[in-house]
SEFIPA-228069 format. One record per residue (C-alpha): x, y, z; residue in three letters. Coordinates in pm, whole numbers, padded with zeros to 5 digits, always signed. Layout:
<pts>
{pt {X,Y,Z},'ALA'};
...
</pts>
This chain:
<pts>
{pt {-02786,-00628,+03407},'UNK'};
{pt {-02817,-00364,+03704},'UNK'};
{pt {-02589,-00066,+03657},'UNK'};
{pt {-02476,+00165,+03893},'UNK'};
{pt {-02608,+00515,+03921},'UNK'};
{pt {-02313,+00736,+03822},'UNK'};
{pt {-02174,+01012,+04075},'UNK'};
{pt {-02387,+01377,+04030},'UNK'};
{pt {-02181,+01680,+04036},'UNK'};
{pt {-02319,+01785,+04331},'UNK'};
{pt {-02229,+02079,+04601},'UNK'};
{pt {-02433,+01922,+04843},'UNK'};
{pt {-02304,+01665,+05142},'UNK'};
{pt {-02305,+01325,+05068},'UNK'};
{pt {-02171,+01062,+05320},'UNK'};
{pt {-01820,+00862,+05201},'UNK'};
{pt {-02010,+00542,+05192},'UNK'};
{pt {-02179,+00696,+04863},'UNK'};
{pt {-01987,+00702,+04526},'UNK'};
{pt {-02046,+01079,+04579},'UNK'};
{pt {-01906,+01124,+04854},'UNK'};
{pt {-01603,+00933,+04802},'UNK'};
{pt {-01600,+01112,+04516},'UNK'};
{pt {-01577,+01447,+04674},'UNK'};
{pt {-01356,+01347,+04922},'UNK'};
{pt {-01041,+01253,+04666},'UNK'};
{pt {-01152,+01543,+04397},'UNK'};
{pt {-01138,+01825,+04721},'UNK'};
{pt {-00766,+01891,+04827},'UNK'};
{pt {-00698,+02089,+05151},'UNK'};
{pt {-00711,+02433,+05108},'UNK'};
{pt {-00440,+02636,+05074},'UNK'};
{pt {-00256,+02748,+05344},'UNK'};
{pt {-00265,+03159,+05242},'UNK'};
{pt {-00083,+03384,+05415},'UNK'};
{pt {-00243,+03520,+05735},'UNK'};
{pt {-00255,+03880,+05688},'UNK'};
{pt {-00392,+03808,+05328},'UNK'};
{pt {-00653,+04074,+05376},'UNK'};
{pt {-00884,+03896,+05051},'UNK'};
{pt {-00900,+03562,+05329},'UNK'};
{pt {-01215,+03616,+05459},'UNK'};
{pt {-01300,+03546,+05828},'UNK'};
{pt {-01525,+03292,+05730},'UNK'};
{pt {-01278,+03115,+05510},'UNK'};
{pt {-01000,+03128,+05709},'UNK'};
{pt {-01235,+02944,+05961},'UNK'};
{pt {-01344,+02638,+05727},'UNK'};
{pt {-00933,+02642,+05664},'UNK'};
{pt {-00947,+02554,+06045},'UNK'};
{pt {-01229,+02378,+06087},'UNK'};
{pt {-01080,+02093,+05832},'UNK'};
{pt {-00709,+02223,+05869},'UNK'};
{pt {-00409,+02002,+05793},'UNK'};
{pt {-00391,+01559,+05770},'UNK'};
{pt {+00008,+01505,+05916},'UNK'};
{pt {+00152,+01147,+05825},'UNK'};
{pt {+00212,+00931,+06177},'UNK'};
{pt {+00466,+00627,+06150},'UNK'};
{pt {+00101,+00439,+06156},'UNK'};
{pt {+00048,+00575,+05840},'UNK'};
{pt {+00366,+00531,+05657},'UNK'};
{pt {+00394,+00180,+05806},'UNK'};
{pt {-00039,+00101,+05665},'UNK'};
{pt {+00052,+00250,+05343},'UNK'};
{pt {+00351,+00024,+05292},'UNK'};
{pt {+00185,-00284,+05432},'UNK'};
{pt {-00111,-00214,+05155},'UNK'};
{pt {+00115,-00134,+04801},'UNK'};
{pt {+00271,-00465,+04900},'UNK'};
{pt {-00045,-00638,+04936},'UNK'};
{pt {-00200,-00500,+04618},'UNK'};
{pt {+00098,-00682,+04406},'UNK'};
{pt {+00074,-00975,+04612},'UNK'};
{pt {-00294,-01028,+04541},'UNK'};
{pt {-00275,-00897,+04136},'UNK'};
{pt {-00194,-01199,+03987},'UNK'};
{pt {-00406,-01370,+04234},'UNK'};
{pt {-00708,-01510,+04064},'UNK'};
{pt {-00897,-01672,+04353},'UNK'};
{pt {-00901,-01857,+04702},'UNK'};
{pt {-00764,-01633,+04957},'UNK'};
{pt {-00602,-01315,+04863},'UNK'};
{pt {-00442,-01133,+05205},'UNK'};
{pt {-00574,-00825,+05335},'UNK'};
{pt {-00445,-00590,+05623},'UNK'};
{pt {-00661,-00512,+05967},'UNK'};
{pt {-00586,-00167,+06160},'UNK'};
{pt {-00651,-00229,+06475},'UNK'};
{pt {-00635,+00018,+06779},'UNK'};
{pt {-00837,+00256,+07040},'UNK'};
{pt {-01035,+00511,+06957},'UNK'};
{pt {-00921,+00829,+06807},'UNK'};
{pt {-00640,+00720,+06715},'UNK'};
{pt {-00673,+00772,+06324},'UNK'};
{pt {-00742,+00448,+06210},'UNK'};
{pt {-01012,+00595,+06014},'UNK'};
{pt {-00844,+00874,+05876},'UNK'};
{pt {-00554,+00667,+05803},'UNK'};
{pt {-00785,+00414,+05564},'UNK'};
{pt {-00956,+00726,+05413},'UNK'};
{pt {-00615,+00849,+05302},'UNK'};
{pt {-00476,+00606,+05191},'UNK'};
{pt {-00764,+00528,+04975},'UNK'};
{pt {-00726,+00867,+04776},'UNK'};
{pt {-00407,+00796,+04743},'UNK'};
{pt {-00505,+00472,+04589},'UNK'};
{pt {-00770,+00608,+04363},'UNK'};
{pt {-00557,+00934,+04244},'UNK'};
{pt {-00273,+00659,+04168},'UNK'};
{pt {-00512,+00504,+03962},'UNK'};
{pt {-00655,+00796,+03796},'UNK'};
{pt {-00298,+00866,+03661},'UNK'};
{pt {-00281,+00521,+03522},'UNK'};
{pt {-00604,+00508,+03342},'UNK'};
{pt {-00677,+00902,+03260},'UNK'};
{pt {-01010,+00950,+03079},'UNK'};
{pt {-01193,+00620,+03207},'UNK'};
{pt {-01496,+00739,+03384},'UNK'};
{pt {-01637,+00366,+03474},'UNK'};
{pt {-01385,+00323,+03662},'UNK'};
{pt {-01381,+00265,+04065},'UNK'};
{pt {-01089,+00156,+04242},'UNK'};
{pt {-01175,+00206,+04578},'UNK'};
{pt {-01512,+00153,+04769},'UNK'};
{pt {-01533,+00259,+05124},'UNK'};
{pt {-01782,+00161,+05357},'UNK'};
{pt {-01825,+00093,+05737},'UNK'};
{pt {-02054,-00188,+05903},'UNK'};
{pt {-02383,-00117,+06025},'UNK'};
{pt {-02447,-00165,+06424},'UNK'};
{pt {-02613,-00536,+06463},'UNK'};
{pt {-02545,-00610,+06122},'UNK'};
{pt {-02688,-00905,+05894},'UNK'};
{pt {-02560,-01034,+05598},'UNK'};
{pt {-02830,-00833,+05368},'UNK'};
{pt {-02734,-00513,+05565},'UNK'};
{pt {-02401,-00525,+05501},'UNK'};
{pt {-02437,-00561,+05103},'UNK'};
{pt {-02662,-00322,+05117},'UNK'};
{pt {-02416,-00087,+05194},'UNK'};
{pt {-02221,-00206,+04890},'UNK'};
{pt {-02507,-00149,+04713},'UNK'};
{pt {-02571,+00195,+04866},'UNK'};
{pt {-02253,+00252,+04755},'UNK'};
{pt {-02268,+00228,+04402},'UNK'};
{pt {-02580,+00362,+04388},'UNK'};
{pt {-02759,+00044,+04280},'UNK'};
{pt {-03134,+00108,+04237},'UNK'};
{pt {-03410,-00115,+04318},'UNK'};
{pt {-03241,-00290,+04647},'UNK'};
{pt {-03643,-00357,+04822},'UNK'};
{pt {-03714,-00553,+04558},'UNK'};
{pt {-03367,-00774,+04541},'UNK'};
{pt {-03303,-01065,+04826},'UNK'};
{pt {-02914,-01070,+04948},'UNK'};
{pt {-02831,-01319,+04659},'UNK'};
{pt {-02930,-01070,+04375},'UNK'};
{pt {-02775,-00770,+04605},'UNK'};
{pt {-02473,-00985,+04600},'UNK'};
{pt {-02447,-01083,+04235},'UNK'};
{pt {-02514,-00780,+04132},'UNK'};
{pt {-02223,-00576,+04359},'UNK'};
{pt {-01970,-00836,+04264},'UNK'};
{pt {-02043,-00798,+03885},'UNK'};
{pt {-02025,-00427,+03896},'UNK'};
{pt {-01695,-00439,+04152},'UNK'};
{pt {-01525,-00709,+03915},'UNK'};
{pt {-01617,-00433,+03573},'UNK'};
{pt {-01502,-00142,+03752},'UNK'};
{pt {-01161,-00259,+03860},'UNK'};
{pt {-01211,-00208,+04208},'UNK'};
{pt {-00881,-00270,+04345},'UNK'};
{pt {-00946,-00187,+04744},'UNK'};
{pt {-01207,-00211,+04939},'UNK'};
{pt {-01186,-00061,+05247},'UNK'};
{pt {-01420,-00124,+05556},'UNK'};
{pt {-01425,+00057,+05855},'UNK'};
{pt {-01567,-00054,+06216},'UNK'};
{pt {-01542,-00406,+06215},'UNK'};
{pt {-01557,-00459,+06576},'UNK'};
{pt {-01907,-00410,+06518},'UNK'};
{pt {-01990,-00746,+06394},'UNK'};
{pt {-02007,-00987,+06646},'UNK'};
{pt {-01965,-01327,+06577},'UNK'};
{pt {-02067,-01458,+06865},'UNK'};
{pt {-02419,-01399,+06762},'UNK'};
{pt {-02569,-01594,+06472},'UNK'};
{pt {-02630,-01262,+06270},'UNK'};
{pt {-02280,-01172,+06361},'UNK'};
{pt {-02109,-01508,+06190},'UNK'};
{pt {-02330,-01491,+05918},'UNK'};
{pt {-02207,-01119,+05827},'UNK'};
{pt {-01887,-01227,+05879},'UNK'};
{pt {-01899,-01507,+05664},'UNK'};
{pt {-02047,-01263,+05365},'UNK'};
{pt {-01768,-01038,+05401},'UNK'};
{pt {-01540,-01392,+05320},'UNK'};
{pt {-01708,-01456,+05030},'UNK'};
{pt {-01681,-01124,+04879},'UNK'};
{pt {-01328,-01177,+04930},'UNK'};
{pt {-01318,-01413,+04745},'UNK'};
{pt {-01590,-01296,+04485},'UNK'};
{pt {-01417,-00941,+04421},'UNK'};
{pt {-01042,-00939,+04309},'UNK'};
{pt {-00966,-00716,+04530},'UNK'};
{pt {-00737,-00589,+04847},'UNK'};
{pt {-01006,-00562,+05177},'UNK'};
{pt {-00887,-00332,+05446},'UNK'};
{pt {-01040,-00364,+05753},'UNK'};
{pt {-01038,-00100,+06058},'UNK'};
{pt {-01168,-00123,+06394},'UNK'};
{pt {-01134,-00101,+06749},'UNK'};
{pt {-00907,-00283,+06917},'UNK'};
{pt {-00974,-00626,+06698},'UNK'};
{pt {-00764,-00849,+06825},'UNK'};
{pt {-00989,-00881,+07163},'UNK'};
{pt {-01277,-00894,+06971},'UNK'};
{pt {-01482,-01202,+06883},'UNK'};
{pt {-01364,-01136,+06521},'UNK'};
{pt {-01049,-01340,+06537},'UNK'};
{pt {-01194,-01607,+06788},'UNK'};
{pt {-01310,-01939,+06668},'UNK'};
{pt {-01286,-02137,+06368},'UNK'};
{pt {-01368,-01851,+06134},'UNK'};
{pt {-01179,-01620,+06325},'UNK'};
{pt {-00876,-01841,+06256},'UNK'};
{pt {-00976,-01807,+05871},'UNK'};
{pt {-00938,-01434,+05898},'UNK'};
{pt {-00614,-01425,+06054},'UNK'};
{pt {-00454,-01683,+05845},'UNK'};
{pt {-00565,-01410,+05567},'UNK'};
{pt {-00471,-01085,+05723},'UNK'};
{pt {-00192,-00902,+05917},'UNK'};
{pt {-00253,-00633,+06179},'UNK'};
{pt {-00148,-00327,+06226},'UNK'};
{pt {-00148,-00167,+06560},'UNK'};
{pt {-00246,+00166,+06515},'UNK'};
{pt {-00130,+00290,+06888},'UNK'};
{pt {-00152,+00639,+07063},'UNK'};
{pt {+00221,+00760,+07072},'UNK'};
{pt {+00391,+00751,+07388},'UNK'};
{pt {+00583,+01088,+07531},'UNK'};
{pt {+00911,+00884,+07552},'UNK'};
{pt {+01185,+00717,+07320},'UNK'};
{pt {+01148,+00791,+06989},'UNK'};
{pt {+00763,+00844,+07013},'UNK'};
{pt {+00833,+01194,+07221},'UNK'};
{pt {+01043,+01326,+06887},'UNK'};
{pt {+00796,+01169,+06629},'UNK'};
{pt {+00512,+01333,+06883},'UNK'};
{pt {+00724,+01704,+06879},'UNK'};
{pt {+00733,+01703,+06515},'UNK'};
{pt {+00376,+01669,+06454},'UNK'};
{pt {+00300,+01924,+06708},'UNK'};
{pt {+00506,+02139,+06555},'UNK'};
{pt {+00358,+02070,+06200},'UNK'};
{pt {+00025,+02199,+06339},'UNK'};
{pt {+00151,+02479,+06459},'UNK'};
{pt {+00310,+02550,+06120},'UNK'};
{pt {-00005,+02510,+05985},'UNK'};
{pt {-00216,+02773,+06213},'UNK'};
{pt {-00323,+03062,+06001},'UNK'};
{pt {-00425,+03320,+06316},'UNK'};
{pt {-00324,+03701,+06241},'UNK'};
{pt {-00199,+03761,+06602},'UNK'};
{pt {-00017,+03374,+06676},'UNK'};
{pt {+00332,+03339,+06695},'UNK'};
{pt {+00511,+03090,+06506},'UNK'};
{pt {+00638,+02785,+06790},'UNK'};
{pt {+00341,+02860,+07038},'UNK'};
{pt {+00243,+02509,+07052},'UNK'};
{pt {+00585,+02354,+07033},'UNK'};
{pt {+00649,+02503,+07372},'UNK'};
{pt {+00380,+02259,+07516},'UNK'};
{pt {+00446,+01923,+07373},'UNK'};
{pt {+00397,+01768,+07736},'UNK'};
{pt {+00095,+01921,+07799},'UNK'};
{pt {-00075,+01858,+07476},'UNK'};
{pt {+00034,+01499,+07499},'UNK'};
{pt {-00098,+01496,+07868},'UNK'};
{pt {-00447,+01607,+07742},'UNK'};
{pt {-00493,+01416,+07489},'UNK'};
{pt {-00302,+01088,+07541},'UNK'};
{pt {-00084,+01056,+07273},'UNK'};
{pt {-00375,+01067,+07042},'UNK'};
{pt {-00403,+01189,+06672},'UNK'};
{pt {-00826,+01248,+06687},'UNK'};
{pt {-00789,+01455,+07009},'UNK'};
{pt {-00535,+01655,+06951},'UNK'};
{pt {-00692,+01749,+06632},'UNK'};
{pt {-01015,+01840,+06791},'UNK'};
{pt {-00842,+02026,+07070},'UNK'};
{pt {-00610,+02243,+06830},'UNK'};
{pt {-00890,+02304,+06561},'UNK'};
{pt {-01142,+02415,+06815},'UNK'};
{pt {-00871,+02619,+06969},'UNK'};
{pt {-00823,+02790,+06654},'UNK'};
{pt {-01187,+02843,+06576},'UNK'};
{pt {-01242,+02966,+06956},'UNK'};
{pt {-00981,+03252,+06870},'UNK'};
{pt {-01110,+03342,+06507},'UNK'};
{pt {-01461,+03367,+06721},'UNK'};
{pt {-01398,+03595,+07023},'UNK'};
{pt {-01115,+03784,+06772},'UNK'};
{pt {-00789,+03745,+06960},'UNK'};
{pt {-00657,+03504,+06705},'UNK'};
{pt {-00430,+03296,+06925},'UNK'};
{pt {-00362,+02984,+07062},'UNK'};
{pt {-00284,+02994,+07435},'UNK'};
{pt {-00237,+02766,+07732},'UNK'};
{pt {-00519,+02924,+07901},'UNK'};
{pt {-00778,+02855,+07608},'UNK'};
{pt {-00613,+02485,+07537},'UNK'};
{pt {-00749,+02458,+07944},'UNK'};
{pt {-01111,+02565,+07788},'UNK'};
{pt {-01120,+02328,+07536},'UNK'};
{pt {-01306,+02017,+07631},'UNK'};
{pt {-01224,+01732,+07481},'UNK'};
{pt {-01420,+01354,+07435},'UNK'};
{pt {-01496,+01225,+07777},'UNK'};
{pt {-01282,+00977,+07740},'UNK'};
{pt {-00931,+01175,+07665},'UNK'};
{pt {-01075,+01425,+07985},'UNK'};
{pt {-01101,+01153,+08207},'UNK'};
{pt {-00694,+01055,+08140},'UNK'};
{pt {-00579,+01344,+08136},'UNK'};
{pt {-00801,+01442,+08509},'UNK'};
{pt {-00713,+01119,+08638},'UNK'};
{pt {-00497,+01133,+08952},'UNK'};
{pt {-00151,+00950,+08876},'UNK'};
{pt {-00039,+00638,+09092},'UNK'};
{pt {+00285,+00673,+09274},'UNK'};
{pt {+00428,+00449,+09415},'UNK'};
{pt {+00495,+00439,+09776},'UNK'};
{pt {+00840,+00344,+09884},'UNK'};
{pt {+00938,-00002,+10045},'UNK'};
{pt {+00992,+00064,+10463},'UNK'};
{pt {+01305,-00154,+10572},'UNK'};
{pt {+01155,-00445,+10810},'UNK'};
{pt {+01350,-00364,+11150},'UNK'};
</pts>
C-alpha cells in the first residue's frame, strides 16, 4: 500500500497544493492587530502585518459558506453515484480563490475540534488545475498533494487508486479545486481531464468545490458532459459589488473594516471611509484590487516613513492592468434625443 508522506514542521514556503502548505495556511492565524504606537512592533513586523493584513467576509462568502455546510450533510449519507458539489464562478479578482481557501480552514479547524488528537487525518485537499491539463496531470497534483512518492514510476491508474485509497482513509470531506476554466473540453485532453475529475467524484466520498473564471461561458458546462456537471452542481456568482442599492452599504462597510484594520502611527481613524467612491471607481467593485491597492498603500507609507494613507498616494498606486484600464476608461454619456421639426 502507498502511504502518504506526512507534513514536516517546516518554516520554509511550501505552495497550498502541498499537505504542507495547506497545513501552514490553517495552523497560521492573522496576526494580531497591536496597537500602533506599540513601540516593541517593529517596522519590519508591522509591515508583514500589512503585507498579509486583514480577510473581511463579502455576502459571496457568507452565501459559499452556507451553500457548502448544506452540501456536506446532503452528500454524508451519500454512499455513491452523484453526490452535488458547488461551482464559484466569476471575474477575476474577485475572491473566488480566497473565498475557497477560507472556507476550507474553516472546514478543517471544524474538523479538528471534532476529532482532536487524530493526526491521519485530512479533511480538506486543495489543489488548482494545471494549464493544458491531461488526465495524469491532474492526479498528479492529488498525488503531489499528499506527498505520494514514486509518481514516475506509476501510470494514471495506479496514481488514481492509490489517491482514492488514501482520500477514502483520511476522511477527506472537501476537496476543493481552483481554476477550472482551465480545462477545456473542447479538446480531447480537455474531456478526458474532465471526465477524471467525474470519477473521482464518484471514487472519493467527498464534497468537490470548484472555482474559476467566469464558468458558465466556458466549454465546461457545454455538451453532454457539461450537462452531467450541472445536473451535479449549483453556481455561485461570485460578482464585483456594485456602488448602488444595497451593494454601496455592503461596499462602505468593508472599506471601512480596512481602514479599522490599518496599523500606521500617523493615520487617522475614517481616512478611507471618506473615499468609498473613489476606491470603488479604481478598483471596480473588486475584493483582489482593493486589497492590493490598500496593502501597497500601507507598505508605500511604512517605506518613505509618513505612515499614512492619502488620496494622493492611492493615485500612485498602480493597480492590475485590467482594474487601470476601468477605472481610465472614458465614460459613455449619452447624448440627448433632438425633437424632429
Amino acid at each position: 500500500m502507498v502511504t502518504a508522506a506526512q507534513p514536516a514542521t517546516t518554516s520554509a514556503f511550501s505552495p497550498l497544493t502541498t499537505w504542507d502548505g495547506w497545513q501552514q495556511f490553517v495552523d497560521t492565524p492573522h496576526a494580531p492587530a497591536r496597537n500602533a504606537g506599540d513601540q516593541e512592533w517593529t517596522l519590519e513586523q508591522r509591515e508583514d502585518y500589512h503585507a498579509r493584513f486583514v480577510v473581511l467576509k463579502t455576502p459571496a462568502m457568507d452565501t459559499i459558506s452556507t451553500a457548502v455546510r448544506r452540501l456536506l450533510l446532503l452528500n454524508r449519507g451519500q454512499q455513491g453515484g452523484a453526490r452535488r458539489g458547488l461551482i464559484i464562478s466569476g471575474p477575476a479578482t474577485t475572491g473566488k480563490t480566497t473565498a475557497m481557501q477560507q472556507l476550507g480552514r474553516t472546514v478543517e479547524l471544524a474538523d479538528r475540534r471534532r476529532h482532536p488528537n487524530q493526526d491521519g487525518r485530512l479533511p480538506v485537499l486543495f489543489i488548482t488545475v494545471p494549464p493544458s491539463s491531461t488526465p495524469k496531470m491532474l492526479i498528479s497534483e492529488f498525488a503531489r498533494f499528499l506527498g505520494l512518492p514514486t509518481l514516475e514510476r506509476m501510470n494514471q491508474i495506479q496514481i488514481t487508486n492509490a489517491v482514492c485509497e488514501l482520500l477514502c482513509e483520511m476522511g477527506t470531506q472537501l476537496v476543493l479545486v481552483d481554476d477550472v476554466h482551465l480545462m477545456d473540453t473542447r479538446s480531447r485532453a480537455g474531456a478526458e481531464t474532465s471526465d477524471q475529475l467525474k470519477y473521482l467524484g464518484e471514487r472519493i466520498p467527498a464534497t468537490f468545490v470548484y472555482s474559476g473564471i467566469d464558468v458558465e461561458a466556458s466549454p465546461l458546462l457545454t455538451g453532454v458532459r457539461g450537462s452531467q456537471l450541472a445536473g451535479r452542481f449549483k453556481i455561485v456568482r461570485n460578482q464585483p459589488l456594485r456602488y448602488g442599492s444595497a451593494d454601496k452599504k455592503v461596499w462602505n462597510a468593508l472599506v471601512n473594516g480596512m481602514d479599522s484594520a490599518l496599523r500606521l502611527r500617523q493615520h487617522r481613524p475614517g481616512t478611507l471611509v471618506t473615499h468609498p467612491a473613489y476606491l470603488h471607481a479604481r478598483t471596480g467593485g473588486r475584493m483582489g484590487s482593493l486589497s492590493h491597492l490598500i496593502r501597497e498603500a500601507a507598505l508605500v507609507s511604512l517605506l518613505d516613513g509618513t505612515e499614512k494613507i492619502t488620496k494622493k498616494l492611492l493615485e500612485q498606486i498602480e493597480l492590475d492592468t485590467a482594474a487601470e484600464q476601468r477605472a481610465r476608461a472614458p465614460r459613455r454619456h449619452r447624448m440627448p434625443t433632438q425633437r424632429q421639426p
